[in-house]
Backbone as CSV, one residue per row, in Angstrom:
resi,resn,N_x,N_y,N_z,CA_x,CA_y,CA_z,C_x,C_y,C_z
1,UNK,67.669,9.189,109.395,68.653,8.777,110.406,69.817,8.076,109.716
2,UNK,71.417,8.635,110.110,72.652,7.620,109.449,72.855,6.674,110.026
3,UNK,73.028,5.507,108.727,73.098,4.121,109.322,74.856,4.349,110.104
4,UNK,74.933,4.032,111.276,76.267,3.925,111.510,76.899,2.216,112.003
5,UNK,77.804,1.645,111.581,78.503,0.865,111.461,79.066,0.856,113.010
6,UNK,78.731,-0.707,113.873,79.153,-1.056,115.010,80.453,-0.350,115.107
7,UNK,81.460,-0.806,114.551,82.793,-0.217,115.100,83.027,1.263,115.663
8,UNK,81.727,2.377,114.408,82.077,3.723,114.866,81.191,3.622,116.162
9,UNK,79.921,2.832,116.513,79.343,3.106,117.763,80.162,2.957,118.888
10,UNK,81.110,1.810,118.571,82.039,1.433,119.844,82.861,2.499,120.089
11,UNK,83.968,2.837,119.211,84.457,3.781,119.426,83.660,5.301,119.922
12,UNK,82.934,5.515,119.417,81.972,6.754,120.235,81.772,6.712,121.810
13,UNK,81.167,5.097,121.608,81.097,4.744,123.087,81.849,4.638,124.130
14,UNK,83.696,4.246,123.662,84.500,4.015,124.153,85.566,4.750,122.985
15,UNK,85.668,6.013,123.339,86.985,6.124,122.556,88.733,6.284,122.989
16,UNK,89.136,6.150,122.197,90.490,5.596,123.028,91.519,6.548,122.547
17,UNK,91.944,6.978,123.683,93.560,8.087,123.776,92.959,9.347,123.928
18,UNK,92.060,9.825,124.722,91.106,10.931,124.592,92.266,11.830,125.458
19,UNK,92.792,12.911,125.913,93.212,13.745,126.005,94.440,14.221,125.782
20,UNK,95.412,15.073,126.195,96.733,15.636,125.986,97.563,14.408,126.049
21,UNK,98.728,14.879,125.793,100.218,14.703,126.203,101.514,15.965,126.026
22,UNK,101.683,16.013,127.463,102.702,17.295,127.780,104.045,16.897,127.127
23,UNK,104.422,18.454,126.903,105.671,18.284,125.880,105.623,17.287,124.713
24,UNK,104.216,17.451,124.283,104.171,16.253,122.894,105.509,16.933,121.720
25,UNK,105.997,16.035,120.881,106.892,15.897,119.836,106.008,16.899,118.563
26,UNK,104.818,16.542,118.458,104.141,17.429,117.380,102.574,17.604,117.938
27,UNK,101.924,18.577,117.614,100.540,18.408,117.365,100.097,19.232,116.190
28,UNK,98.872,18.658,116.091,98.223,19.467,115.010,96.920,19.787,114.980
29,UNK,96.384,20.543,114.242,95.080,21.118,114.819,94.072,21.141,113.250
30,UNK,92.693,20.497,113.066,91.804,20.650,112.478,90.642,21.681,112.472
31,UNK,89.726,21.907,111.597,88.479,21.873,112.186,88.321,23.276,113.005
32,UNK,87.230,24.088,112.986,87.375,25.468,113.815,85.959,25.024,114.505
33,UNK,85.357,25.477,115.956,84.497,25.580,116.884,83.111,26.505,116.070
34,UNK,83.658,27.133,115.381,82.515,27.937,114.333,81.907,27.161,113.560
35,UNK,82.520,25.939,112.877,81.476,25.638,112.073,81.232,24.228,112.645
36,UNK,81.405,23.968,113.740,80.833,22.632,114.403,81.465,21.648,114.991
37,UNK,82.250,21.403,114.170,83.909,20.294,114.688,85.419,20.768,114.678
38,UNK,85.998,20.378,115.487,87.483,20.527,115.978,88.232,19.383,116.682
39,UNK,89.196,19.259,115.818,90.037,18.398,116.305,91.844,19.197,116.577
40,UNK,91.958,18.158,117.759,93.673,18.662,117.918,94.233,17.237,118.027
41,UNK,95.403,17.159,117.837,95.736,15.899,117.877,97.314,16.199,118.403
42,UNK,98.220,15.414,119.429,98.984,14.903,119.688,100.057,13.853,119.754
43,UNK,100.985,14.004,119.183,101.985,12.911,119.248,103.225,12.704,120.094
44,UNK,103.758,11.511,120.040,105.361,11.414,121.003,105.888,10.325,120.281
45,UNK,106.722,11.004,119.363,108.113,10.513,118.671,108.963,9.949,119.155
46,UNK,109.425,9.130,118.948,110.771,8.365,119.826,111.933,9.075,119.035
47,UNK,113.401,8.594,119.095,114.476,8.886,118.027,114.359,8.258,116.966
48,UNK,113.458,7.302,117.057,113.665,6.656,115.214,112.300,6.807,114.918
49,UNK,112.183,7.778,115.232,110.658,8.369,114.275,109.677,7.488,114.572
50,UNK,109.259,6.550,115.459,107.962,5.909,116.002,107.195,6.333,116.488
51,UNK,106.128,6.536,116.289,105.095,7.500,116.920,104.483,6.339,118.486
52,UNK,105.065,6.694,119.582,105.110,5.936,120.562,103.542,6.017,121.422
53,UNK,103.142,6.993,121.173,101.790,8.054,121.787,100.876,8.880,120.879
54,UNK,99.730,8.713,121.102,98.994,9.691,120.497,97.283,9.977,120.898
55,UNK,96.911,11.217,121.161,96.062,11.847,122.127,95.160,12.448,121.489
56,UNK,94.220,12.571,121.306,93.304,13.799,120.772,92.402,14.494,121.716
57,UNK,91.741,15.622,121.492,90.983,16.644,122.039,90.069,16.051,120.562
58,UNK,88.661,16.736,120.866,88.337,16.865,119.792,86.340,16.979,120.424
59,UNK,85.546,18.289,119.412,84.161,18.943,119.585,83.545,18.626,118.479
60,UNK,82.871,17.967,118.482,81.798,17.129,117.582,80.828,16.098,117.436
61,UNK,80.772,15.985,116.552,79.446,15.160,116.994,80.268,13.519,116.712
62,UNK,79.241,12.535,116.565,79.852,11.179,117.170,80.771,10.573,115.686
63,UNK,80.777,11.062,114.823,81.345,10.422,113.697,82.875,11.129,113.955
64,UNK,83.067,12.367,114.563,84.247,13.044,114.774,84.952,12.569,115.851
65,UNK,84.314,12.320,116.944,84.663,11.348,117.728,85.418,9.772,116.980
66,UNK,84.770,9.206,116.770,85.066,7.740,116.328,86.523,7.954,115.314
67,UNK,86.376,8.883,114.972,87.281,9.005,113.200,88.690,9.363,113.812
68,UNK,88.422,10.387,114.876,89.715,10.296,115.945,90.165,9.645,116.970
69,UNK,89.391,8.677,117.330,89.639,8.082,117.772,90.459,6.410,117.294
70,UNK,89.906,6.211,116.314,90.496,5.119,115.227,91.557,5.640,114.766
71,UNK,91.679,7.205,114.415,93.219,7.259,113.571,94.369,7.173,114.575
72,UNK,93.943,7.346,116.371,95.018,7.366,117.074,95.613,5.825,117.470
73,UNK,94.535,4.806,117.417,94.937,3.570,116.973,95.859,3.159,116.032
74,UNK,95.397,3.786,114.682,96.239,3.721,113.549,97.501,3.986,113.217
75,UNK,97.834,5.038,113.876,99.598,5.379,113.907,100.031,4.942,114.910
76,UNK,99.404,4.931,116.262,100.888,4.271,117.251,101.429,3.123,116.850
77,UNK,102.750,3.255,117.006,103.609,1.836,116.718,104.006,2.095,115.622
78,UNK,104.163,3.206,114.364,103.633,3.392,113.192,104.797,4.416,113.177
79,UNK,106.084,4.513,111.898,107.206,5.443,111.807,106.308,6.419,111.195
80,UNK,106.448,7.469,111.446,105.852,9.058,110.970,105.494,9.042,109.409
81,UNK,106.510,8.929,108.413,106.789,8.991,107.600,105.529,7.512,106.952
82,UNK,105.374,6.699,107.388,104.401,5.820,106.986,102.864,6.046,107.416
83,UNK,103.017,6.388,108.691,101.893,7.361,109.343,101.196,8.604,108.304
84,UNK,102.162,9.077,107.803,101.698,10.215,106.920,101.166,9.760,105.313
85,UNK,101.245,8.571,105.143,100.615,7.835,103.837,98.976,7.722,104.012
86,UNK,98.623,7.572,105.397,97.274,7.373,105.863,96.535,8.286,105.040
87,UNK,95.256,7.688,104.903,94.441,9.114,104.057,92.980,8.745,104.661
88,UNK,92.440,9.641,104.339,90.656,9.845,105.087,90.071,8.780,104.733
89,UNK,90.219,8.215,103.202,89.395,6.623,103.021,89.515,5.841,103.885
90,UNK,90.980,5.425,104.643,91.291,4.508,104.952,91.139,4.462,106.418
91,UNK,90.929,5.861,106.712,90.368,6.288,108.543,88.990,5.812,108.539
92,UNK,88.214,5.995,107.347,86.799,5.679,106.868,86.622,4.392,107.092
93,UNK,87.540,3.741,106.388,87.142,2.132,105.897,87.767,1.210,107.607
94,UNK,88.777,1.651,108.221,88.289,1.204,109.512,87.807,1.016,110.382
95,UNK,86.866,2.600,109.804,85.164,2.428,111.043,84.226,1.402,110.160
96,UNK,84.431,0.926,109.093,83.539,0.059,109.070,83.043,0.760,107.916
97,UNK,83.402,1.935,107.559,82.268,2.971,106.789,82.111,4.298,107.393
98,UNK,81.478,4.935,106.671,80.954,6.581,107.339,79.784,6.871,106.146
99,UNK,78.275,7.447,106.961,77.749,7.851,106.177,78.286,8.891,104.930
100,UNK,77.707,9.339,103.415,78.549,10.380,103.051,78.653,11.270,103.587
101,UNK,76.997,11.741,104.653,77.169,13.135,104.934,78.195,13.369,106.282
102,UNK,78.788,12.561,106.477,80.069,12.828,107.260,81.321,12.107,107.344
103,UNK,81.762,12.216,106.158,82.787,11.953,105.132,83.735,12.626,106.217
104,UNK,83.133,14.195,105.671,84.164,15.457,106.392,84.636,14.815,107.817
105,UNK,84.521,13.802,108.732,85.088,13.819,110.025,86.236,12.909,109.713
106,UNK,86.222,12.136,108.843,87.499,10.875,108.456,88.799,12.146,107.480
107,UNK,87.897,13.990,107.104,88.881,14.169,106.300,89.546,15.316,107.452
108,UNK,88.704,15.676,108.472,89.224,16.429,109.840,90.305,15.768,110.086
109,UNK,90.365,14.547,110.406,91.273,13.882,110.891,92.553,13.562,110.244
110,UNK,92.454,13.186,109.270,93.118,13.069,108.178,94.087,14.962,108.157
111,UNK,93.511,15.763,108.001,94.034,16.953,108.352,95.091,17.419,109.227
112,UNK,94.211,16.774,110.623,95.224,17.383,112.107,96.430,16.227,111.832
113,UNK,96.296,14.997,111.533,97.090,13.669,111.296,98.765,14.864,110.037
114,UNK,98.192,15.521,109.092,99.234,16.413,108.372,99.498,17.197,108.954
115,UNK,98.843,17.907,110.090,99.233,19.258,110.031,100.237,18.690,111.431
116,UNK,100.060,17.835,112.223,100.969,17.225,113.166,102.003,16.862,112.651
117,UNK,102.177,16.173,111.100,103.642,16.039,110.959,104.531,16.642,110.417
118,UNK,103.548,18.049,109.647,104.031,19.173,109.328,104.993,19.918,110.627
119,UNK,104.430,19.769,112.036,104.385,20.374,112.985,106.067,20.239,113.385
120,UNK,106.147,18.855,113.400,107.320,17.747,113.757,107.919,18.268,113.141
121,UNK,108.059,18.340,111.592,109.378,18.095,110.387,109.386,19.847,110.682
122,UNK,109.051,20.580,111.288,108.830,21.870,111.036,108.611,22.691,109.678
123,UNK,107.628,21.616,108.914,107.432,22.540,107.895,106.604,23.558,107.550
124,UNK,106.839,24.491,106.718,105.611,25.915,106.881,104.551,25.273,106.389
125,UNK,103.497,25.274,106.891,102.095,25.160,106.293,102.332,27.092,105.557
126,UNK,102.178,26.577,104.197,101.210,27.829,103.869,99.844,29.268,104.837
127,UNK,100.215,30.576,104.501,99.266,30.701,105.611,98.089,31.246,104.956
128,UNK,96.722,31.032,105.704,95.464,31.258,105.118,95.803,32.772,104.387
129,UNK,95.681,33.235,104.620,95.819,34.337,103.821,96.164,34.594,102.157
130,UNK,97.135,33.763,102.432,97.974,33.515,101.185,97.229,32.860,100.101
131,UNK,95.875,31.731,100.556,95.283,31.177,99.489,93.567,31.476,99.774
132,UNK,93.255,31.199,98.050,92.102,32.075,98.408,90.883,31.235,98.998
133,UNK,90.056,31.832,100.152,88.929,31.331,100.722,87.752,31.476,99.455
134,UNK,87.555,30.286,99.147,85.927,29.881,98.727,84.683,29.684,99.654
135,UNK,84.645,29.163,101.133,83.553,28.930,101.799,83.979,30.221,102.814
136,UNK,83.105,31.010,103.247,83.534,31.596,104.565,82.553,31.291,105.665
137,UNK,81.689,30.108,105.303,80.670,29.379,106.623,82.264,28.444,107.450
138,UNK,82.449,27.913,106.714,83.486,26.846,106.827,84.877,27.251,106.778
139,UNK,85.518,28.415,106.619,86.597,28.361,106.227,87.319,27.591,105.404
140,UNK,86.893,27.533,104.148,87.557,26.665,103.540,88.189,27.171,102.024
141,UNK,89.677,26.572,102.094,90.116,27.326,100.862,90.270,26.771,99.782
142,UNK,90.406,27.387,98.505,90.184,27.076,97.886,91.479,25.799,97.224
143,UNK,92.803,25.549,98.098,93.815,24.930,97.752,93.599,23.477,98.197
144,UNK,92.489,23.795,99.525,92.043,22.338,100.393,91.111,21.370,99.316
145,UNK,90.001,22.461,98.746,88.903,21.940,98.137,89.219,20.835,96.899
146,UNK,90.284,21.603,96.222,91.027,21.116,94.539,91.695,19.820,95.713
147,UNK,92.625,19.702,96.576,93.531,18.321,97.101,92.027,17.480,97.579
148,UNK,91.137,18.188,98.159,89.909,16.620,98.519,89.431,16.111,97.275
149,UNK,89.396,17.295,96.199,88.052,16.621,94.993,89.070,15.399,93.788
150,UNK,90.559,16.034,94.221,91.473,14.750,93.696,91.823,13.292,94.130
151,UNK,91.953,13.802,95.829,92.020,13.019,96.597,90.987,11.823,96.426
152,UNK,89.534,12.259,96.892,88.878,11.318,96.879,87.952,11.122,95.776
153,UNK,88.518,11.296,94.745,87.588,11.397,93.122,85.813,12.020,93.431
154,UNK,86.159,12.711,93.635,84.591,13.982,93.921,84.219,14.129,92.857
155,UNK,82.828,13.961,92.350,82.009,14.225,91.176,80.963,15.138,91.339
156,UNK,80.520,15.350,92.451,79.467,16.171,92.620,79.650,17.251,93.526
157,UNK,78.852,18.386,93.355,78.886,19.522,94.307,78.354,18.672,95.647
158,UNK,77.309,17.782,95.632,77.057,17.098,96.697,77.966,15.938,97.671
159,UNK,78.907,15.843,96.875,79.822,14.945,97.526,80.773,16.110,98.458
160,UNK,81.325,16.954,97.692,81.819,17.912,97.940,81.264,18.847,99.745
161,UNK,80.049,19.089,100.007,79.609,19.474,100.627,79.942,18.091,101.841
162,UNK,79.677,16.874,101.440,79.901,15.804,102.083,81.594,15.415,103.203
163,UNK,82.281,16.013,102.039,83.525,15.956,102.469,83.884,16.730,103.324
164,UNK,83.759,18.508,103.014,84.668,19.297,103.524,83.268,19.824,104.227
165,UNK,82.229,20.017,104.012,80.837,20.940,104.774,80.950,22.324,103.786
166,UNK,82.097,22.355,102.962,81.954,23.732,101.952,80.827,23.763,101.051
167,UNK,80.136,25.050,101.506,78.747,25.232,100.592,77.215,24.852,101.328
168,UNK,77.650,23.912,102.644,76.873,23.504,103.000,76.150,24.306,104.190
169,UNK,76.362,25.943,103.794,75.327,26.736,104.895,74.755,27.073,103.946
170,UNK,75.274,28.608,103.695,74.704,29.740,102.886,74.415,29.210,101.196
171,UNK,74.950,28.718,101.423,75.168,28.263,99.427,75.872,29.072,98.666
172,UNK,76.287,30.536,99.122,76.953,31.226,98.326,77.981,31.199,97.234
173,UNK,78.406,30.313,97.955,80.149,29.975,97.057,79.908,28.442,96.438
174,UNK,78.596,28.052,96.285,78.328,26.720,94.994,78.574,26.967,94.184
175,UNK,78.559,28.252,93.401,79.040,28.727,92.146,80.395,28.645,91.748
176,UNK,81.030,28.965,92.756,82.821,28.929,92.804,82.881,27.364,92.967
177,UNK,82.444,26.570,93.873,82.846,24.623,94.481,82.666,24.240,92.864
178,UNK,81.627,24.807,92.251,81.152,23.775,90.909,82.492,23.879,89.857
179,UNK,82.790,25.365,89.912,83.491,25.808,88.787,84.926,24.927,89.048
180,UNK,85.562,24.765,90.272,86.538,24.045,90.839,86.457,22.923,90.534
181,UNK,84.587,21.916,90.763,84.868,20.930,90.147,85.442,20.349,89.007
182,UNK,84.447,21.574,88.460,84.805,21.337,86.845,86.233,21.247,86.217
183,UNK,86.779,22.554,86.931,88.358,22.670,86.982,89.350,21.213,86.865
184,UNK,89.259,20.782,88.278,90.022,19.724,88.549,89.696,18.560,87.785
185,UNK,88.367,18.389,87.353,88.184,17.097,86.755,87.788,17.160,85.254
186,UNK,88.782,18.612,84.942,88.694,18.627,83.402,86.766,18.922,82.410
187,UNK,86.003,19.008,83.126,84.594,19.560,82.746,84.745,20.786,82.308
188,UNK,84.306,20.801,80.988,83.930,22.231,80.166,82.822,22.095,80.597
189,UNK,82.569,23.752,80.765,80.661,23.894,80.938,80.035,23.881,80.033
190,UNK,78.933,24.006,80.338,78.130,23.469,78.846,77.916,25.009,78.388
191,UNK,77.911,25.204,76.633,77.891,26.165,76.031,76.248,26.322,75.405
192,UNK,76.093,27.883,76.164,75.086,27.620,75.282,74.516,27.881,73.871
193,UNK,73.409,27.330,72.988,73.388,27.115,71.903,73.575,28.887,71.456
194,UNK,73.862,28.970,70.168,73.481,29.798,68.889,71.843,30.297,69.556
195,UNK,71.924,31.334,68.883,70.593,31.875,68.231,70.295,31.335,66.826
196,UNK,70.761,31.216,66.260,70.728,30.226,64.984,70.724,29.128,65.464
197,UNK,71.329,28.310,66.229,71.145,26.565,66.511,69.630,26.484,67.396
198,UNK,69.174,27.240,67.940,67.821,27.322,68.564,66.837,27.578,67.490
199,UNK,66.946,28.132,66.474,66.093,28.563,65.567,65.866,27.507,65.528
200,UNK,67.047,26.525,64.532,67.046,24.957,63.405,66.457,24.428,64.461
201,UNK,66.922,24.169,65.915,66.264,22.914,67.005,64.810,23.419,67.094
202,UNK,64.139,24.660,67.246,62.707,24.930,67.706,61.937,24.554,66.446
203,UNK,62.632,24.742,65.312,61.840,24.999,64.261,61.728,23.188,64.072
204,UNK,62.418,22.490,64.552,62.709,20.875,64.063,61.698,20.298,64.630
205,UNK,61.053,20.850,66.137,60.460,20.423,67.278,58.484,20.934,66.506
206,UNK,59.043,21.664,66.000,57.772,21.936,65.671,57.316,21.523,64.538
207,UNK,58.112,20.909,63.570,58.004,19.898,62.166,57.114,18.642,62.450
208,UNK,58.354,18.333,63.643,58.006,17.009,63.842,57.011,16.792,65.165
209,UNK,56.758,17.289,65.787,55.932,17.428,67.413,54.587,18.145,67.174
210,UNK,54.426,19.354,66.477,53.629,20.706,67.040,52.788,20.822,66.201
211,UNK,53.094,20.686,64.371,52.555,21.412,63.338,51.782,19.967,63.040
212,UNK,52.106,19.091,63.627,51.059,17.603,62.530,50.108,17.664,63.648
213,UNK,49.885,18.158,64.605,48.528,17.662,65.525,48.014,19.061,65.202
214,UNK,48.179,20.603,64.944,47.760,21.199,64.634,46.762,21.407,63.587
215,UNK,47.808,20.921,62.390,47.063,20.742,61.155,45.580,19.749,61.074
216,UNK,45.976,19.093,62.124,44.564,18.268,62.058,43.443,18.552,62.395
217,UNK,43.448,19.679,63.154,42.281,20.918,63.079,42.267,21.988,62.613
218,UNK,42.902,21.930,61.307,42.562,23.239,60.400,43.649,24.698,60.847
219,UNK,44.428,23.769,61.778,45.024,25.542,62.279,47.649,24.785,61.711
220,UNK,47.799,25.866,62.430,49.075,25.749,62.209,50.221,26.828,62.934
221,UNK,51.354,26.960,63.005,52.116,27.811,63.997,53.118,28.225,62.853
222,UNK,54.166,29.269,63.557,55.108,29.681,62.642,56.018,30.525,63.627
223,UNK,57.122,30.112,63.822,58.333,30.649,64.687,58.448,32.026,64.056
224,UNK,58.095,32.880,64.832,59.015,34.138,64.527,60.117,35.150,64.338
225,UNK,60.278,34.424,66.231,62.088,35.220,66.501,62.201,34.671,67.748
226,UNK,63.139,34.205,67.881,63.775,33.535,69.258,64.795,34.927,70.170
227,UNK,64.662,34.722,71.385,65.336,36.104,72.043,65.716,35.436,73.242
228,UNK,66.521,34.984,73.123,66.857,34.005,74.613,66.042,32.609,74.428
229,UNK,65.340,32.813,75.747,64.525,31.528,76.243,63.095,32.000,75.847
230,UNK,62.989,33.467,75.049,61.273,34.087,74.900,61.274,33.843,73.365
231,UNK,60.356,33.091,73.082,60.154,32.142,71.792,58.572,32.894,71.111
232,UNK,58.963,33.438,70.238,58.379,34.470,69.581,56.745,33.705,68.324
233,UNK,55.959,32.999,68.466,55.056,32.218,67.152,53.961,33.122,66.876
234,UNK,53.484,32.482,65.722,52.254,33.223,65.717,51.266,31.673,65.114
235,UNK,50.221,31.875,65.168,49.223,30.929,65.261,48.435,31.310,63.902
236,UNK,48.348,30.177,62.886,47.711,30.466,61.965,46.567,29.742,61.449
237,UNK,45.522,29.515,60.643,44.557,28.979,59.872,43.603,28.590,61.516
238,UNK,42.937,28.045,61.559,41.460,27.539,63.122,42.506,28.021,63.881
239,UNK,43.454,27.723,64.463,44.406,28.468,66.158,44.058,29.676,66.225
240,UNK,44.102,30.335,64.721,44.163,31.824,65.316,43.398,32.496,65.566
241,UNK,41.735,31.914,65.046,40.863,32.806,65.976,40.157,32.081,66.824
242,UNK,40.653,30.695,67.099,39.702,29.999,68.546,40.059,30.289,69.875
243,UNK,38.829,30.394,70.614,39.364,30.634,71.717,40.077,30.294,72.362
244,UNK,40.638,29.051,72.385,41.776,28.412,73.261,42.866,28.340,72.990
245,UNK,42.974,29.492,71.762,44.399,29.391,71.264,45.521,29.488,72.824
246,UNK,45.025,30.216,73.632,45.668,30.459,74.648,46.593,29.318,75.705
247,UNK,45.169,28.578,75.716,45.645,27.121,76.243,46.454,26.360,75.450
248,UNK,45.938,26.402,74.159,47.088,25.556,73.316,48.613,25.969,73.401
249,UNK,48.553,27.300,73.321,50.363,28.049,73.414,50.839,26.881,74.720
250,UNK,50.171,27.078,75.662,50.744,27.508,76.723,50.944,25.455,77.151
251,UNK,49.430,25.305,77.370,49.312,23.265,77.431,49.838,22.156,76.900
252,UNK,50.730,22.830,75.167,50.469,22.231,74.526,52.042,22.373,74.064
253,UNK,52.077,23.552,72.961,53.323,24.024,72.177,54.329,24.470,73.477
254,UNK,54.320,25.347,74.287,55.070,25.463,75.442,55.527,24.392,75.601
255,UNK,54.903,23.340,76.711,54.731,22.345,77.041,56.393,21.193,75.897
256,UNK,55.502,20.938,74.815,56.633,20.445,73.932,57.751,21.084,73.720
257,UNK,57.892,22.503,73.542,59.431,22.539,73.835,60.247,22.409,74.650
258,UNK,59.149,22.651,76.050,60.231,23.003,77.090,60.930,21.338,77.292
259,UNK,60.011,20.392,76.715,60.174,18.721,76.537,61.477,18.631,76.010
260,UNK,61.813,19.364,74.467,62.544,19.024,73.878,63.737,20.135,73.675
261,UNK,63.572,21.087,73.718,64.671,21.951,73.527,64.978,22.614,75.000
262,UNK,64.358,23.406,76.088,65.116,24.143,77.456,63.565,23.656,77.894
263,UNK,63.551,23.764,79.038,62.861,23.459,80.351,62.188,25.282,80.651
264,UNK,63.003,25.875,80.238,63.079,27.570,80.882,62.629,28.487,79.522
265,UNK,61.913,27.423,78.178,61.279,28.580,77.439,59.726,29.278,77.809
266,UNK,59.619,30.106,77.208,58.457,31.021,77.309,57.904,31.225,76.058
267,UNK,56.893,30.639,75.948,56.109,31.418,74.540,55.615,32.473,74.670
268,UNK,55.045,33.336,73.598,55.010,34.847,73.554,54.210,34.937,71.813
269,UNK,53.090,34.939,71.367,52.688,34.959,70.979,52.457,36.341,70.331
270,UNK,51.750,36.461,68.855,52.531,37.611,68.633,51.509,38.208,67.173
C-alpha cells in the first residue's frame, strides 16, 4: 500500500477548480484514456499575462487527481511566463511528496501545464509522428523520455517506468528505455570480455579457488577451450575416475566460477 501524504489526501478529497472554463485563453491536454490517466487543463489570461483562472478535467486515479489539482492552485495569480518555470518536482513537493510509483501524475501535469502555454503563445508542439515512439502501451516518445531522464536525474530503468509508466506493461521497449538511459547519462555498456581475457580470468579462478582443494585428493582440472559462457575442462589424477566427478563439475568448479567470473557459465566436461 502507498504511503500518501495528508495534503494529497485532502486534495483528493476536496479538489479544487475541477471543471471547464468557456472560451478559456489556452488549454492543454495530457495523458491518453488508454493507458489509465488524462488530464486537460484550462486557463484565463488577463492582458498582462496573469493567469486569472484555471480548471482541470482529469481520469485517474487519486495521485492524478491531487497533482492537478495543486498545480491549479499554483499558477493562479501567477504571469504565464513564470507559471511555465514550474516543473513536476515542485507539483510533487507541494503534495507533501508522491510515492515513486506515481511520480508520472506530478509529470502529467507538469505536461498539460506546457502544452497549455504552448497553446496560448501558439506554438507548434512538434507532431507525434515526427518523433520516434519507444513505448506503444503508453505512447511515449522517445523525445519525452531523454527531457524526463534529464529533467529529473533518472538512474534507473525503474525510476523511469516510475515517471512516465514507459515499459511498464509489456516490457518490450526496456531494451530501447535502458539504451536511452545510458544515452543521456553518458553510460557505455559494459563490453564484453575477450576470449583471451576469459581464458587468463578462468584459468586465475582456478589457480587460486579450484586446483588447491582438488589436489588435496589426489585429483586436478585443466581448462580446455572457452566458447562463450560453455567452459570446456577436463578432470585429471582421483577426479577423473571417481564417481562424483559429476557433482564436483557441477557443486563445486561450476559453482566457483559462476562466483567469480559470469553467473551464466556452463561447464562441459570433456
Amino acid at each position: 500500500m502507498w504511503n500518501y501524504s495528508e495534503k494529497v489526501m485532502e486534495h483528493y478529497r476536496n479538489p479544487r477548480n475541477v471543471g471547464s472554463i468557456e472560451n478559456a485563453d489556452a488549454i492543454g491536454e495530457a495523458g491518453s484514456l488508454s493507458c489509465g490517466d488524462m488530464l486537460k487543463l484550462y486557463l484565463k489570461v488577463d492582458d498582462k499575462g496573469i493567469i486569472t483562472d484555471a480548471k482541470f478535467q482529469t481520469f485517474g486515479c487519486g495521485s492524478a487527481v491531487a497533482s492537478s489539482s495543486i498545480l491549479t492552485e499554483m499558477i493562479i495569480g501567477k504571469h504565464i511566463d513564470e507559471a511555465r518555470k514550474i516543473t513536476n518536482k515542485q507539483i510533487a513537493e507541494a503534495l507533501g511528496g508522491l510515492p515513486p510509483e506515481k511520480m508520472h501524475c506530478s509529470v502529467m501535469g507538469h505536461e498539460a501545464l506546457e502544452a497549455a502555454i504552448a497553446n496560448y503563445y501558439h506554438e507548434e508542439i512538434k507532431p507525434h509522428e515526427e518523433d520516434e515512439t519507444v513505448c506503444y502501451c503508453f505512447d511515449v516518445s522517445k523525445s519525452f523520455l531523454e527531457n524526463e531522464i534529464k529533467n529529473n536525474n533518472l538512474k534507473t530503468l525503474e525510476d523511469v517506468i516510475n515517471y512516465t509508466k514507459a515499459g511498464g506493461a509489456c516490457g518490450r521497449c526496456r531494451g530501447k528505455i535502458q539504451d536511452i538511459l545510458n544515452s543521456v547519462n553518458a553510460i557505455k555498456p559494459i563490453e564484453k570480455p575477450t576470449k583471451t581475457q576469459m581464458i587468463i580470468k578462468i584459468n586465475n579462478v582456478i589457480e587460486k579457488y579450484i586446483s588447491p582443494e582438488l589436489r588435496k585428493d589426489g585429483g586436478d582440472i585443466e581448462l580446455i577451450d572457452v566458447d562463450d559462457n560453455k567452459i570446456k575442462v577436463r578432470l585429471s589424477g582421483r577426479c577423473q575416475a571417481c564417481n562424483r566427478s559429476q557433482l564436483t563439475l557441477t557443486h563445486f568448479v561450476e559453482a566457483t566460477l559462476r562466483q567469480y567470473v559470469d553467473e551464466n557459465i556452463e561447464i562441459i566436461q570433456v
